[in-house]
C-alpha positions in Angstrom: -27.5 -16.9 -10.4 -28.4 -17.1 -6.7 -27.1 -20.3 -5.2 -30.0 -23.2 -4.4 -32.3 -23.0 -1.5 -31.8 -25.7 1.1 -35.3 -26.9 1.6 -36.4 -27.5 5.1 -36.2 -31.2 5.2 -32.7 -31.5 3.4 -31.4 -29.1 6.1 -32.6 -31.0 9.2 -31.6 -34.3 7.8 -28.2 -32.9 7.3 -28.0 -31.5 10.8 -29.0 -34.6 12.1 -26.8 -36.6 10.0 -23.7 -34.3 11.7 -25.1 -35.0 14.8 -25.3 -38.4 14.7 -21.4 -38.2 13.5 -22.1 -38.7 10.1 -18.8 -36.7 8.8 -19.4 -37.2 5.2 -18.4 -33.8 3.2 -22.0 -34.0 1.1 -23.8 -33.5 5.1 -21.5 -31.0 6.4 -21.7 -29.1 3.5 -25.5 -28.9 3.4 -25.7 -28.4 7.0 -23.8 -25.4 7.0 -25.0 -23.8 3.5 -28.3 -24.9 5.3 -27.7 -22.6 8.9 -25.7 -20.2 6.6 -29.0 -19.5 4.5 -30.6 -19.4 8.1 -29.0 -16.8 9.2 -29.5 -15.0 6.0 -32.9 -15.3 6.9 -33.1 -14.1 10.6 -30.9 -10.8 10.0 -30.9 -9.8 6.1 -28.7 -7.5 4.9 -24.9 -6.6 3.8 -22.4 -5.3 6.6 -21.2 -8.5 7.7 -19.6 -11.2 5.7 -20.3 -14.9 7.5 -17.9 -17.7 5.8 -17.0 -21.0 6.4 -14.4 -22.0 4.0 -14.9 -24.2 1.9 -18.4 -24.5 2.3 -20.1 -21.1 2.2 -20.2 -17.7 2.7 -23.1 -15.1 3.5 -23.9 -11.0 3.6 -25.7 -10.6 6.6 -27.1 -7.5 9.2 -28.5 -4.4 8.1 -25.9 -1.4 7.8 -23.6 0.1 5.1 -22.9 -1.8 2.5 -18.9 -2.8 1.2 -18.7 -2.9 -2.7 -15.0 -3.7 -3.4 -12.4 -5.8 -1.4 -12.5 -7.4 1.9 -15.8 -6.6 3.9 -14.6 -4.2 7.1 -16.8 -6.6 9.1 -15.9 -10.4 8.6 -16.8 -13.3 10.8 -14.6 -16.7 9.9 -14.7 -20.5 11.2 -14.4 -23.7 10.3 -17.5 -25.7 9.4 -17.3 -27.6 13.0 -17.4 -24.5 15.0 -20.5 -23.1 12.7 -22.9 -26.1 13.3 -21.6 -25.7 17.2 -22.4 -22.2 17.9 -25.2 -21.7 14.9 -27.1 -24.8 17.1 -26.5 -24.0 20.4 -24.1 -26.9 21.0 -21.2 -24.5 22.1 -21.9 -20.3 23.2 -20.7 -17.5 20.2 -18.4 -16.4 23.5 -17.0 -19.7 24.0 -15.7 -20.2 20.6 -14.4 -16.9 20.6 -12.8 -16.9 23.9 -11.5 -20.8 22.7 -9.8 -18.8 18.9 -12.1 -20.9 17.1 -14.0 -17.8 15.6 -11.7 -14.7 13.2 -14.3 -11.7 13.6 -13.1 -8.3 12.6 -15.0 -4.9 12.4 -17.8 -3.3 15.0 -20.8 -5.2 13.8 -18.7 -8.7 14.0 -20.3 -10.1 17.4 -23.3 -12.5 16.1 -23.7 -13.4 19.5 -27.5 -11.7 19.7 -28.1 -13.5 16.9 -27.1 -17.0 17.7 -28.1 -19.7 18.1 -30.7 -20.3 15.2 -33.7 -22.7 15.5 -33.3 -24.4 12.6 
């Protein structure tokens, strides 16, 4: 079963919940499965692996596909670091440069794809 679609208005109310510091697990939750699906949306595909632990996790960019075990291209952070760099609130090189983002593998740099517009 795919997992529920964030519909556009439960997305942006969680986003703005966050950024009005609401730090309830229910709003960061939705805002990241929400910027997770996002992304999903701007670069479809399967040769990168996007997660967030413990909220989410998403197949992303166009290129060969992995079918068993770990992904060879794997992008990891905590939920605080995704809202930051998926709105524009901190730079994709900035949170790497900082250690707040684990990428591994040649297609791991999402910064062309950052930030959304949610």
């Amino acid at each position: 079963m795919p997992p529920r679609r964030i519909e556009i208005a439960e997305g942006r109310a969680a986003l703005a919940a966050v950024a009005s510091g609401d730090g309830s697990r229910p709003s960061i939750a939705t805002a990241v499965r929400y910027l997770l699906q996002l992304l999903d949306e701007k670069a479809p595909g399967n040769s990168v692996e996007v997660r967030v632990p413990p909220f989410g996790a998403v197949q992303v960019v166009q290129g060969p596909r992995h079918t068993r075990g770990t992904p060879p291209n794997v992008v990891e952070m905590d939920a605080a670091t995704w809202i930051a760099v998926a709105t524009g609130a901190q730079s994709w090189a900035d949170a790497v440069a900082a250690g707040l983002v684990a990428a591994s593998g040649t297609r791991a740099d999402l910064a062309d794809l950052l930030p959304l517009r949610p």
